[in-house]
C-alpha positions as CSV (number, residue, x, y, z in Angstrom):
1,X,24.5,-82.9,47.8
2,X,28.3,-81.2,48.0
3,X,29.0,-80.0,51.4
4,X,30.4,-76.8,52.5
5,X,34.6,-76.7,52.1
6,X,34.4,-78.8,49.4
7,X,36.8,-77.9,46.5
8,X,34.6,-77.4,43.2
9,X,36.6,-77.7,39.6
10,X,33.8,-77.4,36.9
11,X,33.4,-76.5,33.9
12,X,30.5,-74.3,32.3
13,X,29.4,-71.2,30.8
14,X,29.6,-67.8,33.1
15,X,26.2,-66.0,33.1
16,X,26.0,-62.5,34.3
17,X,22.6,-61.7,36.0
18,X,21.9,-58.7,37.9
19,X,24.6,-57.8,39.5
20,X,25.8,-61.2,40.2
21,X,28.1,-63.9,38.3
22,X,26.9,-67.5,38.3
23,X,28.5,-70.7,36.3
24,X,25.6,-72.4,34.5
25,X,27.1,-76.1,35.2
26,X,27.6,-78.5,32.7
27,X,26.4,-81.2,34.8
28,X,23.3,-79.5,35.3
29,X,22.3,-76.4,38.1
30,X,24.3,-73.0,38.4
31,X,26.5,-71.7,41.1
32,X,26.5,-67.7,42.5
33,X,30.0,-66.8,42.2
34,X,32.1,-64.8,44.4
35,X,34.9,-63.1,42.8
36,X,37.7,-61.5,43.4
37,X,37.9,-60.0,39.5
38,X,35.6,-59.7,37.4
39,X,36.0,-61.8,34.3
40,X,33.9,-59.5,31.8
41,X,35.6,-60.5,29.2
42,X,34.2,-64.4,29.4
43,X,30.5,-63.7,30.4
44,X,28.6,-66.4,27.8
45,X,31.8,-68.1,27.3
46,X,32.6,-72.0,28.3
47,X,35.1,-71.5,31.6
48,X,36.9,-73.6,34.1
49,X,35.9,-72.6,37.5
50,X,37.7,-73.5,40.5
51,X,37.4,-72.9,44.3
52,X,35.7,-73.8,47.5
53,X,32.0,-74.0,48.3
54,X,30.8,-71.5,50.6
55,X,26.9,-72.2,50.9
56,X,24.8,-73.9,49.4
57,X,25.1,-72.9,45.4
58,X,27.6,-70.5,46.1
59,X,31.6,-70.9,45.6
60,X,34.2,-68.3,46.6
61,X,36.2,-68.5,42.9
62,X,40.0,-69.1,43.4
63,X,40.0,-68.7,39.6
64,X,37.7,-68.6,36.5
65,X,39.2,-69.4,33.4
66,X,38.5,-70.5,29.4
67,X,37.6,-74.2,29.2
């Protein structure tokens, strides 16, 4: 299990579900994103995603990005 504060830099494909925006992980599992923009453009696309994990599943996006 990752803990909380630790830096995540991932690759997968961004989902948009709801009203939410999750990375479906290429390693398996999905994280809820929190974003400061919101990266339309690349929903079902293969991104980089990096930031910090906030709670469990969830990471607060420093930037999301084509892989």
């Amino acid at each position: 299990m990752t803990t909380i504060g630790t830096r995540i830099d991932e690759t997968g494909t961004l989902i948009h579900d709801g009203g939410a925006f999750y990375l479906r992980r290429d390693l398996g599992g999905r994280y809820e994103l929190e974003l400061q923009r919101t990266p339309v453009d690349l929903v079902e696309k293969r991104v980089r995603l990096v930031g910090t994990l906030v709670a469990s599943a969830i990471v607060a996006a420093d930037g999301v990005a084509p892989a």
